[in-house]
C-alpha positions as CSV (number, residue, x, y, z in Angstrom):
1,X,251.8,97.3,322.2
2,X,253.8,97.4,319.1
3,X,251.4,95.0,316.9
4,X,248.7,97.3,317.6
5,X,250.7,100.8,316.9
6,X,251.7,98.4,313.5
7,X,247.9,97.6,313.2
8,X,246.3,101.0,313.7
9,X,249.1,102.9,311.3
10,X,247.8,100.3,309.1
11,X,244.3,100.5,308.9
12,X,244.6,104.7,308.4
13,X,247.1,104.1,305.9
14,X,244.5,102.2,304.4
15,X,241.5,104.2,305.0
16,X,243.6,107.2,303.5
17,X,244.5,105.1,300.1
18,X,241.0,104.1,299.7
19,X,239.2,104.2,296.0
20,X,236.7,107.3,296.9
21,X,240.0,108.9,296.6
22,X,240.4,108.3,292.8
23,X,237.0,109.4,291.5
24,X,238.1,113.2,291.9
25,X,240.2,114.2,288.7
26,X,243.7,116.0,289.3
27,X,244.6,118.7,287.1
28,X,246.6,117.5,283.8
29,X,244.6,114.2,284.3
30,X,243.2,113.7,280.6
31,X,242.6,109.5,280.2
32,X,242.8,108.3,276.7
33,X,240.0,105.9,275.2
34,X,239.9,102.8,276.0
35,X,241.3,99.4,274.5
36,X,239.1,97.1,272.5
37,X,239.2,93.5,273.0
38,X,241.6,92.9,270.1
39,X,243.7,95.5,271.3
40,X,244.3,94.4,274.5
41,X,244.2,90.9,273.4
42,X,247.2,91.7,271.4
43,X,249.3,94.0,273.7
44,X,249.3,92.0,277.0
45,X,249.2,88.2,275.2
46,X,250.2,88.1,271.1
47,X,253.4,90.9,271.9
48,X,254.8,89.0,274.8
49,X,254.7,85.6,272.9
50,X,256.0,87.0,270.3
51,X,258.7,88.6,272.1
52,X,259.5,85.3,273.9
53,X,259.4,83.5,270.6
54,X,262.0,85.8,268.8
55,X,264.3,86.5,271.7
56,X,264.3,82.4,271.7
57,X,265.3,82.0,268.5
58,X,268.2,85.0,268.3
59,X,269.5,82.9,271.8
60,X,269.5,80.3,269.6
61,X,271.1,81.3,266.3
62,X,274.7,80.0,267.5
63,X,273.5,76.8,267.9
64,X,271.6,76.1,264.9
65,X,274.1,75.0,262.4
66,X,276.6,72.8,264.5
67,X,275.9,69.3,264.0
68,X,278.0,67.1,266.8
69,X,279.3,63.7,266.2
70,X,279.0,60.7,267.9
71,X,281.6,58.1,268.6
């Protein structure tokens, strides 16, 4: 009894979310253009490495200049 209460409030949930929803505009909706390749090749790959890349290197500033010995 309970799966299918859990199934049905599913499926309208889903029915009510649907896409056919989205193709009517809401007021104050104004979309911007959109992206060309090298812009979005460079926002969502190129930025991130190169966030990774410098965050690595400032982690790794107070290491670089300590040479250890060995006995």
């Amino acid at each position: 009894m309970r799966a299918g209460a859990v199934t049905a409030t599913v499926t309208l949930m889903m029915l009510l979310s649907s896409p056919a929803m989205a193709l009517t505009r809401d007021d104050g909706d104004d979309p911007g253009s959109g992206l060309s390749v090298a812009e979005t090749l460079g926002l969502f790959v190129l930025l991130p490495i190169a966030a990774f890349v410098i965050i690595g290197g400032l982690a790794a500033l107070p290491l670089g200049g300590k040479d250890e010995k060995k006995k």
